[in-house]
PyMOL CGO cylinders between C-alpha atoms (Angstrom):
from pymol import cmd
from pymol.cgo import CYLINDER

trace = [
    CYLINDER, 0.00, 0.00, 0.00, 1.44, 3.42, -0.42, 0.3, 1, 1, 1, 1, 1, 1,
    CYLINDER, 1.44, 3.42, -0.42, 1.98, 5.02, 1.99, 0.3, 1, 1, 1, 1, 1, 1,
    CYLINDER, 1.98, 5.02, 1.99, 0.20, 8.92, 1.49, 0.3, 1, 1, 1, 1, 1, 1,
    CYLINDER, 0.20, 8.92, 1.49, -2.82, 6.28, 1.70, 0.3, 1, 1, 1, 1, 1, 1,
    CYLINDER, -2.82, 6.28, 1.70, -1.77, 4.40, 5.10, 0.3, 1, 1, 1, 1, 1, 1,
    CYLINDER, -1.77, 4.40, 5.10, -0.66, 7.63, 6.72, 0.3, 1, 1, 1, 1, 1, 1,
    CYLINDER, -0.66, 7.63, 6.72, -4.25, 9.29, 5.67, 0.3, 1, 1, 1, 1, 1, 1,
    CYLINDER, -4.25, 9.29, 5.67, -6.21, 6.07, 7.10, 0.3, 1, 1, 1, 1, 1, 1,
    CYLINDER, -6.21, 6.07, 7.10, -4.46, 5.63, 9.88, 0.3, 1, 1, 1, 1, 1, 1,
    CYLINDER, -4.46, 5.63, 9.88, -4.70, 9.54, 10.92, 0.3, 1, 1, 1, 1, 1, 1,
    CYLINDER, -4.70, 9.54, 10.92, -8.51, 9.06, 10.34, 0.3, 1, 1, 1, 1, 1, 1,
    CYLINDER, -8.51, 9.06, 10.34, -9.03, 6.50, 12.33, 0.3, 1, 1, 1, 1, 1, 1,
    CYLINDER, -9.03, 6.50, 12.33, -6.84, 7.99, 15.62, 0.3, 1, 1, 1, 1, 1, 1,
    CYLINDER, -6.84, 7.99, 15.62, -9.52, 10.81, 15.21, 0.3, 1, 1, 1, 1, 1, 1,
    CYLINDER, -9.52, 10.81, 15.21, -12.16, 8.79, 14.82, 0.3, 1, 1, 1, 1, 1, 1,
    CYLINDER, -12.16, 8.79, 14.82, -11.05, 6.29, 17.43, 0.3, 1, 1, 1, 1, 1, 1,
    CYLINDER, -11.05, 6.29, 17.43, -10.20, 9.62, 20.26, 0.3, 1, 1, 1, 1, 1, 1,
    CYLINDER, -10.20, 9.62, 20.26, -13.66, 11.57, 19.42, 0.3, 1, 1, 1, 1, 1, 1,
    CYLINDER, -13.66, 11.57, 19.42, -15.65, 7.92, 20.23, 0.3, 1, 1, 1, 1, 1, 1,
    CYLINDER, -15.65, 7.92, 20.23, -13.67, 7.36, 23.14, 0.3, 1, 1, 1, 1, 1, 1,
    CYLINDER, -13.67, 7.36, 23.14, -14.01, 10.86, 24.61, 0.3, 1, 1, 1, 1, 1, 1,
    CYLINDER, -14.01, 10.86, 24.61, -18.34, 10.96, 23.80, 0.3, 1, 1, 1, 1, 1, 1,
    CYLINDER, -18.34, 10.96, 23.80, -18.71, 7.85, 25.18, 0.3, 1, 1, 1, 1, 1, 1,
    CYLINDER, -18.71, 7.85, 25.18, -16.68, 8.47, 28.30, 0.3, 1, 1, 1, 1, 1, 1,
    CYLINDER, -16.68, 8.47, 28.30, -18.06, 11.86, 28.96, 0.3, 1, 1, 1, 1, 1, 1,
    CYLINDER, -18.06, 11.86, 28.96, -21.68, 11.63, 27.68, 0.3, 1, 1, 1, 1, 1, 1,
    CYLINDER, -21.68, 11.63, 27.68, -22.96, 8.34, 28.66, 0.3, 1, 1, 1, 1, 1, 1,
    CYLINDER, -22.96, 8.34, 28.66, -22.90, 6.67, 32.39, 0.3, 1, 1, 1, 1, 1, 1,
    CYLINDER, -22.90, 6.67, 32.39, -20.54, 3.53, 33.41, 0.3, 1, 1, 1, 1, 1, 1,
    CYLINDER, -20.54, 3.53, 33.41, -23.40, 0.75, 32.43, 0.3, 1, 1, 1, 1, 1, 1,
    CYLINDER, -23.40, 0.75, 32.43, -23.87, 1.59, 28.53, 0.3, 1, 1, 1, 1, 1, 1,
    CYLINDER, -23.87, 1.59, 28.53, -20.27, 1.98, 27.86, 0.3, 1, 1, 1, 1, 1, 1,
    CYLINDER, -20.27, 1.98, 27.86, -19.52, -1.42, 27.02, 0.3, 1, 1, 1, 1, 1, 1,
    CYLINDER, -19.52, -1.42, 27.02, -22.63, -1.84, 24.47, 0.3, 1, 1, 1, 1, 1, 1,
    CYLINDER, -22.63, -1.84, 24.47, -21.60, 1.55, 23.29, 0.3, 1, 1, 1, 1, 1, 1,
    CYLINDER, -21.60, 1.55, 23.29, -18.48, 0.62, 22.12, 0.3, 1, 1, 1, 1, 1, 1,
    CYLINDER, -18.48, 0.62, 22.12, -19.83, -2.38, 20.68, 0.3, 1, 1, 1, 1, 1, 1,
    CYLINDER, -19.83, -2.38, 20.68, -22.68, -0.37, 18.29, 0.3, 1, 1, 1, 1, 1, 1,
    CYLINDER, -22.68, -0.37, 18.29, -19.87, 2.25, 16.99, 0.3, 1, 1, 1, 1, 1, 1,
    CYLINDER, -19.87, 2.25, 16.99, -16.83, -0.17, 16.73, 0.3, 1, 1, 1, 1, 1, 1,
    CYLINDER, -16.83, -0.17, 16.73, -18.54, -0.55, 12.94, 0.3, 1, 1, 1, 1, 1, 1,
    CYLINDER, -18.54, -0.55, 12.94, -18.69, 3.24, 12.78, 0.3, 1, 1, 1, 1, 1, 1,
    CYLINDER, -18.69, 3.24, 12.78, -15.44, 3.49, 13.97, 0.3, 1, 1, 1, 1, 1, 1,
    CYLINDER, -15.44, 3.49, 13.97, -13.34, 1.59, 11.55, 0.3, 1, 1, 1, 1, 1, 1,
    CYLINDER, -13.34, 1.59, 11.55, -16.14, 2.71, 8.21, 0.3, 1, 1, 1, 1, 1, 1,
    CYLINDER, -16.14, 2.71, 8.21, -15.73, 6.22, 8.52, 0.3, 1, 1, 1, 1, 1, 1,
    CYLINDER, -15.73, 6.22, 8.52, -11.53, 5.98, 7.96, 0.3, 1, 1, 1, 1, 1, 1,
    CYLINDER, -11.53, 5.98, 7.96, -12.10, 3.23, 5.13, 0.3, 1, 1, 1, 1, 1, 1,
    CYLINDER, -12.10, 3.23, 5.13, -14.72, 5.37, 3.35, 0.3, 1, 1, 1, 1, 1, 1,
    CYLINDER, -14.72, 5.37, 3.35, -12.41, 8.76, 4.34, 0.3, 1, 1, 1, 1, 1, 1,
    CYLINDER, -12.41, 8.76, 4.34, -9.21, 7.09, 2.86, 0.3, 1, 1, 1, 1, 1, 1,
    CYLINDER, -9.21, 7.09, 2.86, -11.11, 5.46, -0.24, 0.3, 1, 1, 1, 1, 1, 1,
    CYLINDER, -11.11, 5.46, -0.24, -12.87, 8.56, -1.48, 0.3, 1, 1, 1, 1, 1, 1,
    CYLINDER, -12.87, 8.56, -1.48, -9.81, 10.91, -1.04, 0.3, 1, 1, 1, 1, 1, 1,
    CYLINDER, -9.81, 10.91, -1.04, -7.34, 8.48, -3.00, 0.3, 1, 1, 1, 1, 1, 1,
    CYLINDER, -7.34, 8.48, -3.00, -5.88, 9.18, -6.32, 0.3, 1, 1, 1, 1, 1, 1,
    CYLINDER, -5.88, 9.18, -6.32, -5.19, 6.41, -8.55, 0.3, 1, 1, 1, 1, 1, 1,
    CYLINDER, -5.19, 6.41, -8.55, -2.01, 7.42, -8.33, 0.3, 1, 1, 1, 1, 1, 1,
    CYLINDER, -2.01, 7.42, -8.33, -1.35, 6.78, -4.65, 0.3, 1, 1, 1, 1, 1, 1,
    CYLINDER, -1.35, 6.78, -4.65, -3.12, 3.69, -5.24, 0.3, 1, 1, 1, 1, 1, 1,
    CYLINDER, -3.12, 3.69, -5.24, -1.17, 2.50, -8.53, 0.3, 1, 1, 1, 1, 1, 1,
    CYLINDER, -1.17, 2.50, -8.53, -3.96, 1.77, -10.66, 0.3, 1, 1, 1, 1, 1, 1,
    CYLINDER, -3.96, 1.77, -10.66, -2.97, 2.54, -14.41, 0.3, 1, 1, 1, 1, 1, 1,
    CYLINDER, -2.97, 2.54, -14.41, -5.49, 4.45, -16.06, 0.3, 1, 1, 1, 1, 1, 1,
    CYLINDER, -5.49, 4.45, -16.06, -5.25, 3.90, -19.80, 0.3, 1, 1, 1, 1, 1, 1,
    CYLINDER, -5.25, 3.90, -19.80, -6.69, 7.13, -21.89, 0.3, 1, 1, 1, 1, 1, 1,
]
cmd.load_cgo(trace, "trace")
């Protein structure tokens, strides 16, 4: 993988990952955490793919466009 597109995901999903972890802790009492994190892990880990996917070039990617 190259690595403009690893660095992009990967700084994506640290954001992601520290905005869940800071709504859940802050927002929501000590007996929903658990199921919390279970209903946005998806959410978590979609929203960098998706990010990362649509922003890509097919450069970064090395797909060879033929024109």
């Amino acid at each position: 993988m190259p690595q403009n597109f690893v660095i992009r995901f990967v700084s994506v999903l640290a954001f992601v990952l520290v905005l869940a972890a800071l709504v859940i802790h802050f927002l929501f009492s000590g007996e929903t955490t658990v199921v919390l994190w279970i209903f946005t892990f998806p959410i978590i880990l979609a929203v960098p793919i998706l990010i990362s996917v649509f922003l890509a070039k097919d450069q970064e990617l090395g797909v060879s466009v033929h024109q």
